[in-house]
C-alpha positions, -999 to 999 in steps of 0.1 A, spaced: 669 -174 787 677 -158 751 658 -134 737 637 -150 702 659 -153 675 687 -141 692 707 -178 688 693 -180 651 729 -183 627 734 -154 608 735 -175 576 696 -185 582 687 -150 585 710 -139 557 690 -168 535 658 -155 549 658 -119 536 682 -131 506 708 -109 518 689 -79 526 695 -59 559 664 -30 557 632 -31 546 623 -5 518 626 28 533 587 38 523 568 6 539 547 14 562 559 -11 594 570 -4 627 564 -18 660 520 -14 660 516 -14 626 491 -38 620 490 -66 593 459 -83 576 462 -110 554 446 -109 517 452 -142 505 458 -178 513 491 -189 516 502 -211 479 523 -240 471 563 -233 470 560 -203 493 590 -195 517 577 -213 548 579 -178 571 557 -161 545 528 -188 544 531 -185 583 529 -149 581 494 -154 563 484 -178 587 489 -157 615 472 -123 600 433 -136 597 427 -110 618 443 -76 623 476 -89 636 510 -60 653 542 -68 634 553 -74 670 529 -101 683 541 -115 644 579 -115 650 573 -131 690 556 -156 674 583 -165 643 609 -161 670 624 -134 646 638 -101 649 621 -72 643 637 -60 617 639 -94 596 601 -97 601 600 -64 582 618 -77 557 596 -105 553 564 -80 554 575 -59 529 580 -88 503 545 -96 512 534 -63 508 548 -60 474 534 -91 460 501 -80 475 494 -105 496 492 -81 527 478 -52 538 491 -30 561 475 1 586 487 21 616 460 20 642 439 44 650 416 60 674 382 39 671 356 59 644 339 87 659 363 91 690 390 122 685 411 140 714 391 162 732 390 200 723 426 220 737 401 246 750 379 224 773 416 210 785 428 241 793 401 249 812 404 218 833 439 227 840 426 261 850 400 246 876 427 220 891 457 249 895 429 272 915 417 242 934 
């Protein structure tokens, strides 16, 4: 069994980034980065682009989006970034949920403390 997109010709994936190799170096994607869409896919859209929006109703990892395209990676960030540029996405790292930060260094030190002398 291939991996997803692995078979796909070259010259698909050329056509699908229009020759492009890298995303922009200043978007914001990378494996967990997750993708929301903010609008509704329009008529003439590149097909991968209007199922891009379909997919990213709801807070959606740029991984889970490339598994499901059968796409590389690094072509699904192409992909992103042309969304994100014509504003049709929006993209955030995720975070610790609101209200829940890493506990204080001080009280971890001290249970490091208690487990040595145990």
């Amino acid at each position: 069994m291939s991996r997803p997109g692995r078979d796909d010709s070259p010259d698909r994936l050329y056509t699908l980034t229009g020759g492009r190799s890298r995303s922009a170096p200043d978007t914001p994607f990378d494996l967990v980065t997750l993708v929301v869409a903010e609008s509704d896919p329009v008529p003439g859209m590149q097909s991968e682009h209007t199922a891009i929006l379909r997919l990213c109703h709801l807070p959606t990892a740029v991984v889970e989006i490339a598994a499901e395209l059968g796409l590389p990676v690094g072509i699904t960030r192409i992909l992103l970034s042309d969304l994100l540029d014509a504003g049709r996405i929006s993209a955030r790292h995720p975070r610790a949920a609101a209200g829940h930060s890493l506990p204080d260094p001080d009280i971890l030190e001290q249970v490091l403390v208690g487990l040595r002398n145990l």
